[in-house]
C-alpha positions in Angstrom: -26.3 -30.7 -4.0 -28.6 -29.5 -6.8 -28.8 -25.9 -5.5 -24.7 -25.8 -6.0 -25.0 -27.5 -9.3 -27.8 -25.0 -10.0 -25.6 -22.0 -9.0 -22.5 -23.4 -11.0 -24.1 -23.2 -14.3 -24.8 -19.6 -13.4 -21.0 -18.9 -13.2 -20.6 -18.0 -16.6 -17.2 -16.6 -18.1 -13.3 -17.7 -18.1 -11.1 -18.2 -14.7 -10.0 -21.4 -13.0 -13.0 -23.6 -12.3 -12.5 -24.4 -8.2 -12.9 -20.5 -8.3 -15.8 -21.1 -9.5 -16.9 -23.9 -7.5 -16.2 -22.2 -4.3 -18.6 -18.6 -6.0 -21.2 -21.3 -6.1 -20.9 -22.0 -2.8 -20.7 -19.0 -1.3 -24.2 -17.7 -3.1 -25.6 -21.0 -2.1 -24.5 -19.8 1.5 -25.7 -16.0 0.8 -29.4 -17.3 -0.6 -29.5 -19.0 2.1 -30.0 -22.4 0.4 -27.0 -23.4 2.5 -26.6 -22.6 6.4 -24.9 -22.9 9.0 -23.8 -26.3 9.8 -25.2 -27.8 6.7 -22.5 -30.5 5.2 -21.0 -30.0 1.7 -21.3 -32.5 -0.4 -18.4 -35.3 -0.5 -15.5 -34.2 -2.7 -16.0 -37.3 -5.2 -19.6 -36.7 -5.0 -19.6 -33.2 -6.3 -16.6 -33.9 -8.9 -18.8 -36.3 -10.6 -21.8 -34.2 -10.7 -19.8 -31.3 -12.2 -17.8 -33.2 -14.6 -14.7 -31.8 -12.8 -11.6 -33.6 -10.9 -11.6 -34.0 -7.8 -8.7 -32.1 -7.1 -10.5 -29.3 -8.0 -13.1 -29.6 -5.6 -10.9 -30.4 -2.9 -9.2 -27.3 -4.2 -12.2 -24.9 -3.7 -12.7 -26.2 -0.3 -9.4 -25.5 0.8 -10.5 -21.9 -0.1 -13.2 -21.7 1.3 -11.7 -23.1 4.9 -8.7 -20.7 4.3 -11.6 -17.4 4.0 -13.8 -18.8 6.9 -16.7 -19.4 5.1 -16.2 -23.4 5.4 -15.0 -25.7 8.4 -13.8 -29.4 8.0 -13.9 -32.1 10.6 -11.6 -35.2 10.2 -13.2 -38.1 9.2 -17.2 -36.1 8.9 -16.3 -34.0 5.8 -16.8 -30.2 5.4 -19.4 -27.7 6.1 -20.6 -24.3 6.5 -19.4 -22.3 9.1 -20.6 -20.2 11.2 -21.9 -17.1 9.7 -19.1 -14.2 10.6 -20.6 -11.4 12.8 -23.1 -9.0 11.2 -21.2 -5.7 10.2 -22.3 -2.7 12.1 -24.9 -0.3 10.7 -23.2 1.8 8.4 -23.0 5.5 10.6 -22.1 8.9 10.0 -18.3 9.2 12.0 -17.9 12.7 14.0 -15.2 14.8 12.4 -13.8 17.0 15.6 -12.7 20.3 14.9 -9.0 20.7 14.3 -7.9 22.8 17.3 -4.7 25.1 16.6 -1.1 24.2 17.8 0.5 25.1 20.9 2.9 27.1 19.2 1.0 28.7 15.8 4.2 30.4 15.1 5.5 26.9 13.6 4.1 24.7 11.4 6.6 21.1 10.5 5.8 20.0 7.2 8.5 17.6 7.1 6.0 14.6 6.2 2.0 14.4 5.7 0.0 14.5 8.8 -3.4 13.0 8.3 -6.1 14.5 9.3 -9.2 13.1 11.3 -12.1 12.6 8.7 -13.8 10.4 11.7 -11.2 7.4 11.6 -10.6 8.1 15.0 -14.1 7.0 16.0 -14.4 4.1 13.7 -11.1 2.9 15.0 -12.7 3.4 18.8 -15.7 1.3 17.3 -14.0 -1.7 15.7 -11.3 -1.9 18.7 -14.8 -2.3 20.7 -15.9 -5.2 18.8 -12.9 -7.2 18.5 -14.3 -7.9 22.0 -16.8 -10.0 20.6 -14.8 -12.7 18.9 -13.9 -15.9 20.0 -11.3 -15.5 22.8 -9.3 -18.8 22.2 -8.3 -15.8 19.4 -6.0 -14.3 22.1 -4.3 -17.5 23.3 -2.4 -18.8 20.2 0.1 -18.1 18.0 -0.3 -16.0 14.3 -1.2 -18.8 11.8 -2.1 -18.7 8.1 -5.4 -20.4 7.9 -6.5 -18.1 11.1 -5.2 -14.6 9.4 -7.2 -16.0 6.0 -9.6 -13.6 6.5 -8.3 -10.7 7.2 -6.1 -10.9 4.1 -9.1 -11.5 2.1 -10.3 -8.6 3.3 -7.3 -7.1 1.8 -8.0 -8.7 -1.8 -11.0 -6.9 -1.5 -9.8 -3.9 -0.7 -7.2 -4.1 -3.6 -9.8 -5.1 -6.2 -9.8 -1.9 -7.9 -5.9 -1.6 -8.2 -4.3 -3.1 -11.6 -2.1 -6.2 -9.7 -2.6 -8.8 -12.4 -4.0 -12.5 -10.9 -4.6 -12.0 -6.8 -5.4 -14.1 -3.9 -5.0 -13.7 -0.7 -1.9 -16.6 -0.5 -0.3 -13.9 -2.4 0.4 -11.4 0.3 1.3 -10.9 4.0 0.2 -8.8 6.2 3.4 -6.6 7.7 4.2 -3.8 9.8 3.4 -0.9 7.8 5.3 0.2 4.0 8.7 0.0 5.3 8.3 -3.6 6.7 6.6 -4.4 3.5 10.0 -3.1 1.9 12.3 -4.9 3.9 10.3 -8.4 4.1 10.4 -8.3 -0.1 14.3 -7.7 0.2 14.9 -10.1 3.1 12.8 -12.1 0.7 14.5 -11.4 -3.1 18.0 -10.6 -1.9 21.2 -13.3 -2.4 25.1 -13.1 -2.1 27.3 -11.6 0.3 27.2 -7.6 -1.2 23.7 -7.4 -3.4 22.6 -4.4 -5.3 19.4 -2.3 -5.1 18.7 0.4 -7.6 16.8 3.0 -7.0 15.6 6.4 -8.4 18.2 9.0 -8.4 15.6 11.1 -6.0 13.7 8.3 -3.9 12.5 7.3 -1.0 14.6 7.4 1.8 13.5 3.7 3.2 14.5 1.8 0.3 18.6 2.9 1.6 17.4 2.0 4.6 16.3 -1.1 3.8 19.2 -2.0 1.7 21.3 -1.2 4.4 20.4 -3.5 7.3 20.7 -5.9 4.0 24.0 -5.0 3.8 23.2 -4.8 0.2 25.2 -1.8 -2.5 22.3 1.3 -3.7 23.0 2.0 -6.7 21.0 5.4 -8.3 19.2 5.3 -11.4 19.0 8.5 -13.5 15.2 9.8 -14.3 13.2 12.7 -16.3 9.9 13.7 -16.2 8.4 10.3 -16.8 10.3 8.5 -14.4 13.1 6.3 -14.2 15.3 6.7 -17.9 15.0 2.8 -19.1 18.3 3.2 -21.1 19.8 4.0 -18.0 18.4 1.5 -16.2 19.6 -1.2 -18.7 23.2 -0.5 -18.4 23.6 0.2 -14.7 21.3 -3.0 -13.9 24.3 -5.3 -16.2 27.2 -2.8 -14.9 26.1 -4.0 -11.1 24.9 -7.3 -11.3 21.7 -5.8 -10.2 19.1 -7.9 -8.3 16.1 -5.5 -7.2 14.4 -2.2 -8.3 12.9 0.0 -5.9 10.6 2.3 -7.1 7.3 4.5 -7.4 5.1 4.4 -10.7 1.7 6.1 -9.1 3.0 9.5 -7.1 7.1 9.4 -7.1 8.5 10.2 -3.8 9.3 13.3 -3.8 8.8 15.2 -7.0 5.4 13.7 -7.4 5.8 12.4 -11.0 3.3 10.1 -12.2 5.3 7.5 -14.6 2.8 7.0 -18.2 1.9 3.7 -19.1 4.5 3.1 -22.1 7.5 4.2 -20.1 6.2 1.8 -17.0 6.1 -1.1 -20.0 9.5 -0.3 -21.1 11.1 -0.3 -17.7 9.1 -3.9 -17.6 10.9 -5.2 -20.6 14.2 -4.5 -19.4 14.0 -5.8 -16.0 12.3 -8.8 -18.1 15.8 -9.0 -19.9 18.2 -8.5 -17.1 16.4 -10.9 -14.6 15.1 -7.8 -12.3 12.7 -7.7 -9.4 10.7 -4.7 -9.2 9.5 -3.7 -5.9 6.7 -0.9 -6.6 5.6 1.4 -3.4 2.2 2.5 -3.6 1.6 4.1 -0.4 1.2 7.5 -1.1 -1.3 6.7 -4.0 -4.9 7.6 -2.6 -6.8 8.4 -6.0 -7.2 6.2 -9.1 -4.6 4.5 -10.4 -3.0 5.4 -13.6 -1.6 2.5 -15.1 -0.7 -1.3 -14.4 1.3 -2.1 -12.0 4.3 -4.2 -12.2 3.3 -6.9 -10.5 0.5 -6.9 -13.3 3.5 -5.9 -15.9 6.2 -8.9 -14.3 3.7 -12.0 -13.3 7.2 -13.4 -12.3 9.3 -10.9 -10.4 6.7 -8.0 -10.0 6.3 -7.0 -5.9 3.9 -4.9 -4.1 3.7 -3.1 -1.1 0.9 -1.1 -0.1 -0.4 0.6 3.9 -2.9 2.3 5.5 -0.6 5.2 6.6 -1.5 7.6 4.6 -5.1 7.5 3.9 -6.3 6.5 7.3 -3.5 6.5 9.8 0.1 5.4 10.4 -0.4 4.8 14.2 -2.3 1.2 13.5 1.2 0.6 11.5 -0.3 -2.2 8.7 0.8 -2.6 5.5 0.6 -5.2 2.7 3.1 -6.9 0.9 2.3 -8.8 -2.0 4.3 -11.4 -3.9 4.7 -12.9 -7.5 2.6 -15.8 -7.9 5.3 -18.7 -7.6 7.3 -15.9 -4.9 4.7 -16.1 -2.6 5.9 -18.9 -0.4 9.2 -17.4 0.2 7.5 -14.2 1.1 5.4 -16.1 4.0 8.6 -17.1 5.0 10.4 -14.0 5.1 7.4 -12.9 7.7 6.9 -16.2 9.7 10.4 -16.2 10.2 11.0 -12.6 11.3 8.0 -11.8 13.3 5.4 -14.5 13.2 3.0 -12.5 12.0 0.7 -9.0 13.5 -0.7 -9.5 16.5 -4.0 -11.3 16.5 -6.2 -8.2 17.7 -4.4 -6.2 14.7 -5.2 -8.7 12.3 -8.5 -8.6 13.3 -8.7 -4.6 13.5 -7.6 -5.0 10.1 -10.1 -7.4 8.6 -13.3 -5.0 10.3 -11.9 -1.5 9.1 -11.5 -3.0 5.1 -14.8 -4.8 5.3 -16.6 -1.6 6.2 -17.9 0.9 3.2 -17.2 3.8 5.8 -13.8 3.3 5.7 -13.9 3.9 1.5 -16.2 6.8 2.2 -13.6 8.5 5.1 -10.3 7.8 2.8 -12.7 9.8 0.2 -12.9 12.6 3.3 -9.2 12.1 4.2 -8.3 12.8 -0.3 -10.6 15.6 -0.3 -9.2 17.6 2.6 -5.5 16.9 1.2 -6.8 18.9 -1.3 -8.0 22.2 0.3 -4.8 22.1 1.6 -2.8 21.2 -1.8 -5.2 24.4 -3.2 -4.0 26.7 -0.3 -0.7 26.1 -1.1 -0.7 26.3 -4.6 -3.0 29.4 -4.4 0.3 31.0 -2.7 3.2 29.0 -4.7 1.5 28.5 -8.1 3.3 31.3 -9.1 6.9 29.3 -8.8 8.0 25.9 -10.7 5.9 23.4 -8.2 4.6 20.0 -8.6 1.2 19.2 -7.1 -1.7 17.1 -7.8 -5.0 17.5 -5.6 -5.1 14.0 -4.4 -1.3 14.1 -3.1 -0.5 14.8 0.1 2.8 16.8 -0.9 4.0 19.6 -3.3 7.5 19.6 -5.1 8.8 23.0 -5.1 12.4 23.9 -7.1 13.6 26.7 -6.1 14.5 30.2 -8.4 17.5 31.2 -8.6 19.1 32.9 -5.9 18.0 30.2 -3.5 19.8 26.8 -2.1 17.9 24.1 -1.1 19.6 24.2 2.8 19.9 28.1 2.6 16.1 28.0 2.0 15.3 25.3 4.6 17.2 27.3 7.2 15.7 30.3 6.7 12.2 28.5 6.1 12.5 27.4 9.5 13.6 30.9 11.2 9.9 31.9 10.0 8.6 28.7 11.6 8.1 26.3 8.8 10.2 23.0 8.8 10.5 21.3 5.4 12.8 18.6 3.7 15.5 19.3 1.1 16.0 17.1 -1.8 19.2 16.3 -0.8 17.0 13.7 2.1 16.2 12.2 -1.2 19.4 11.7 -2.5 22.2 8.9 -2.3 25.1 9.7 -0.3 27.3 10.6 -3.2 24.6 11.4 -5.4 23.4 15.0 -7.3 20.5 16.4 -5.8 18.6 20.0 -7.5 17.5 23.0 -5.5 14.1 21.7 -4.4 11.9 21.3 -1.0 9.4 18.8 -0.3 6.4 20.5 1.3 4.4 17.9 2.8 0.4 18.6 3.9 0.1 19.3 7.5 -3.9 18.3 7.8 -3.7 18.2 11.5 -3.1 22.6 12.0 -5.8 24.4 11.1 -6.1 25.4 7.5 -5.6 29.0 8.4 -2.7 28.5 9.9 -1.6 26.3 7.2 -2.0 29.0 4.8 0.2 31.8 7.0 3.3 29.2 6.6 2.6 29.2 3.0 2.3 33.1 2.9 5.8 33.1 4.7 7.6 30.4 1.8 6.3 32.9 -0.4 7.7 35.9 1.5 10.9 34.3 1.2 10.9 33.0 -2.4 9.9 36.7 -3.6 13.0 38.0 -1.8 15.9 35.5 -2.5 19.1 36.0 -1.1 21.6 38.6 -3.3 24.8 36.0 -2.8 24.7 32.6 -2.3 27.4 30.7 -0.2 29.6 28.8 -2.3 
């Protein structure tokens, strides 16, 4: 017991003191003054040497048996499991060469294709050693104290990003973004015909979502900064609105990155009007530029996050993350839809975010976004287009002479598929003469720059009528 009283003391600063308790514990445990097997002391026993309740002992062992790093026994107490398996060496991952397409004449850049930075591999490697864990694994159910540790290897993962208050109770694993999306409606959404807002340009899942909801979308005006909170205000008490769906890191499509203040004052009114604010994050793979609003709404702030973009959409994992005091109905929303992922995925997911070569091949996977974002700017930067390095997509309005279809049409005659911004827009909505040209990582970057020569062919030579 001394040694844990000893490393206590050592936890110096504010934060909830069966955090605390459970740090101690777990440096005890790293030192090595605690091993495997050893028995921690009896809940009342360490309460009264710490001058805490015992509540919040109890409290900090519950952690610790939720994370893995502590086991309890009816009626012998708790103790210190079984060290997890040592992580593999950190390696060097081989990057293939990217080989060109079948057909080099096209080139689809209808969404981002990611390209191998040596994920493959590491996936081959960590599908390999989920061979090595226990195999009653494979013979239950999903269950929340089993997936603890692969969602705190999620926390972990998230540390960096501006959520507010987060542990890993506060999230659910799910089957990629767009289960994340629908799990936080199936979740937030009451009464026979809800409504969803939504950015007047926006992703295309959050309709879909709302949809198998059966719930109203209802289109929010924006400018450069984002959603127009004015706007937002008056539509949100016109509808009876219930959820917000948007973007605040890289806007999907036109790549705006929503300021700080703006972000603050679309808090405050959903603060007034009762709002939930779902925020997708996926396509964010740099820094983040301000809070989010989950950090912004401790209430009715949502999260939803994925691997899809940065490493790969085939293992199809996301994160969803709840409110504080939402967080129960948001387990529910997933036990009672789907259980919860597979075992072997949960456990796929737990090695690849406790690895630093995962960090380190994102890092590759950002970087060589950006040759590709400077290829194509190096051909378009001549027209009004939107592009950061770090973002797998460019937002291209079109000069005048052009329509967005008449463009996409004769974009694809030259081999080049891309996405108007009428995909982006509601059914009945406005949407402006603009293309989405999304990073095709997976074609060669030569080849990536001859479909960029040929939008350029066509945006010097616009058509001399226009259809009406």
């Amino acid at each position: 017991m001394d040694t844990i009283l000893s490393a206590y003391a050592d936890e110096a600063g504010a934060g909830p003191k069966y955090r605390k308790v459970a740090e101690a514990i777990r440096r005890c445990i790293g030192a090595g003054t605690l091993e495997t097997g050893d028995r921690l002391p009896p809940v009342r026993d360490l309460a009264w040497a710490l001058k805490i309740t015992p509540g919040t002992v109890a409290r900090a062992y519950g952690l610790l048996t939720d994370e893995g790093t502590a086991t309890g026994e009816v009626g012998r107490g708790t103790f210190v499991a079984a060290r997890q398996r040592p992580a593999a060496p950190e390696r060097e991952w081989p990057v293939p060469q990217v080989a060109p397409a079948e057909d080099t004449d096209r080139v689809a850049l209808f969404g981002p294709s990611v390209p191998d930075m040596g994920q493959v591999a590491l996936i081959h490697d960590a599908l390999a050693r989920l061979a090595d864990r226990p195999h009653h694994n494979l013979l239950n159910y999903p269950s929340r104290t089993g997936y603890a540790p692969a969602r705190a290897a999620v926390v972990r993962w998230l540390s960096g990003a501006a959520l507010g208050p987060l542990e890993h109770e506060d999230l659910v694993l799910c089957h990629g973004g767009q289960s994340g999306v629908s799990l936080v409606m199936q979740t937030v959404l009451s009464g026979a015909r809800p409504v969803v807002l939504v950015e007047e340009l926006s992703y295309p899942g959050f309709r879909r979502a709302a949809d198998l909801m059966r719930a109203e979308v209802v289109a929010v005006p924006m400018d450069a900064q984002g959603l127009v909170p004015e706007a937002l205000d008056e539509i949100a008490v016109k509808h009876g609105a219930q959820l917000l769906c948007t973007s605040a890191e890289v806007h999907n499509p036109t790549g705006i990155v929503t300021p700080t203040s703006r972000r603050e004052a679309i808090a405050e009114v959903a603060r007034r009007r009762g709002l939930h604010v779902l925020e997708d994050d996926c396509y964010r793979l740099g820094p983040q530029a301000g809070p989010a609003y989950r950090a912004l709404l401790p209430d009715t702030g949502w999260y939803v996050n994925s691997l899809s973009k940065g490493l790969t959409p085939a293992l199809r994992v996301g994160f969803a993350v709840a409110p504080r005091d939402q967080a129960a109905g948001l387990r529910r929303s997933a036990e009672h839809g789907f259980f919860g992922l597979a075992r072997p995925l949960a456990d796929l997911v737990e090695d690849l975010l406790s690895r630093s070569e995962t960090r380190r091949i994102m890092a590759a996977v950002r970087s060589e976004y950006g040759r590709y974002i400077r290829a194509a700017v190096n051909a378009l930067g001549g027209f009004d287009v939107t592009w950061r390095p770090e973002i797998p997509f460019l937002w291209l309005k079109l000069p005048a002479g052009w329509r967005a279809a008449s463009f996409v049409q004769a974009a694809e005659a030259r081999g080049v598929q891309l996405r108007t911004a009428e995909d982006f827009a509601a059914r009945d909505g406005f949407a402006p003469h603009a293309v989405r040209i999304a990073v095709n990582a997976q074609v060669p970057l030569e080849q990536f720059e001859t479909a960029m020569g040929r939008l350029r062919a066509l945006l010097d030579e616009p058509p001399e009528r226009i259809a009406v």
